[in-house]
N, C-alpha and C positions, 0 to 999 in steps of 0.2 A: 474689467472684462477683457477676454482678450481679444486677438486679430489673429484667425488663424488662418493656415498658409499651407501649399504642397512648393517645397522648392523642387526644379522639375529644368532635366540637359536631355535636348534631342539630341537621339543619337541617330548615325549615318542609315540605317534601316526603316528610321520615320517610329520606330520608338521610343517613346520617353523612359526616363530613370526619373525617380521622385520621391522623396518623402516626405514628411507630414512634419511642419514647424509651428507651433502653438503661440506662441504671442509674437508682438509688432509684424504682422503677416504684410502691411502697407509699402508702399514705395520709399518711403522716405524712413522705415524702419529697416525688414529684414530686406528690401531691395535695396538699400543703403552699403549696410554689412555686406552682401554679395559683390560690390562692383568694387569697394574698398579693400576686400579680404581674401573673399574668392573668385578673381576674374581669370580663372584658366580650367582653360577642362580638367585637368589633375586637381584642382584643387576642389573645385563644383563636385566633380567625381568621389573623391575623395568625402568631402561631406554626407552625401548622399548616401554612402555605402555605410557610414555611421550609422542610419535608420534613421526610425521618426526621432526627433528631438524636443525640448518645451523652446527653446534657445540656439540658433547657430554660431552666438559669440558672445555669452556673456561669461563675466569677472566672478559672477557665485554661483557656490555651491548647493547641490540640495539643500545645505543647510546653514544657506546664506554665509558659509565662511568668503573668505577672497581669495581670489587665486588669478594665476594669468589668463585672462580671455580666448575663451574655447568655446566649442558645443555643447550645451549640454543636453546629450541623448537621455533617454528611458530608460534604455538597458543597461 
């Protein structure tokens, strides 16, 4: 089952930027991966604008191949 999640950077206007992440949505999952990987607004930023994703930083691919640790987005 999964835990899913909106990762989500206020911006200076008081609104947010967010998308939608599908599994480990907990603190000790994808809050984990954010404080490790993307702790800057370029990089928060940067994710986000990737869209929704199932994954903000895993090693497989749709089709379980491996590969170096990234997002994986939908589109």
């Amino acid at each position: 089952m999964a835990t899913r999640s909106r990762i989500g950077l206020l911006l200076s206007d008081g609104s947010v930027l967010s998308a939608y992440s599908h599994w480990d949505g907990y603190p000790s999952g994808v809050g984990k991966i954010l404080k490790e990987h993307y702790n800057s607004f370029e990089k928060i930023s940067e994710l986000i604008d990737g869209g929704d994703m199932s994954h903000p930083y895993t090693e497989y691919t749709w089709t379980n191949a491996k590969r170096s640790p990234q997002p994986q987005y939908y589109s």
